[in-house]
Steps between C-alpha positions, in 0.01 A plus 500: 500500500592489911397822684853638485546514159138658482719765763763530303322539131266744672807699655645516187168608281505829780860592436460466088142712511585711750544799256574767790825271583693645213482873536650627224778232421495362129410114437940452507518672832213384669486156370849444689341564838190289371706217436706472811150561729329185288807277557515660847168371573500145317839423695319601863493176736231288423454324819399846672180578570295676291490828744892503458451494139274753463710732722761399303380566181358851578852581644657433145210725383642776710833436398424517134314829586797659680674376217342712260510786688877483548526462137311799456628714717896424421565412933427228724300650784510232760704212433277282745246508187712287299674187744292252691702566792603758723735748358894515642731698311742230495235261373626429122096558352508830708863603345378373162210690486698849636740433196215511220545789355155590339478793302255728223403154304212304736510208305874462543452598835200192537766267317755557762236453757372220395865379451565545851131335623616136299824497665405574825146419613474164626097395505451354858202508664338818654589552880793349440790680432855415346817655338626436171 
């Protein structure tokens, strides 16, 4: 097994033990937002370095966490949380994500979140910055 995939199994193994990640979410709800952050961080570049990864891979960490606690609360607090990119309100991600409209239920609230996350985040390496 290369060192990368050792990075990327081990990245993984954090985000599936990592109890604390799911607040109070169900297994449906949060296993939306665990799905798109393991595909989030198997598609990451794999020619950079293993700093960029690491960033890269505790950034989808935070994502997943803001995730959660969007879900929970029923609002989306700071919309930077949730794009790899900086925010413009006529960015589509940025318009997508003010159009959710998350309510009482958190894990329909994590579905839509994690609906918008696999349509919009583009893995690219950390440092770098894009829009969808």
């Amino acid at each position: 097994m290369s060192d990368r995939e050792d990075l990327v199994r081990a990245a993984v193994e954090r985000l599936c033990e990592d109890e604390a990640l799911r607040g109070n979410l169900s297994d449906s709800g949060f296993g939306l937002l665990l799905d798109w952050g393991i595909a989030a961080v198997q598609a990451f570049d794999a020619s950079a370095s293993d700093a960029a990864f690491e960033k890269y891979a505790h950034r989808v960490r935070k994502v997943i966490r803001a995730a959660v606690a969007a879900a929970e609360a029923g609002k989306v607090e700071d919309p930077q949380q949730f794009v790899n990119h900086p925010t413009d309100p006529k960015d589509p991600a940025t318009r997508r994500l003010a159009a959710l409209r998350l309510g009482e239920d958190a894990d329909a609230n994590a579905e839509q979140l994690a609906a918008f996350l696999q349509a919009t985040w583009k893995p690219i390496p950390a440092g770098r910055r894009n829009k969808p």
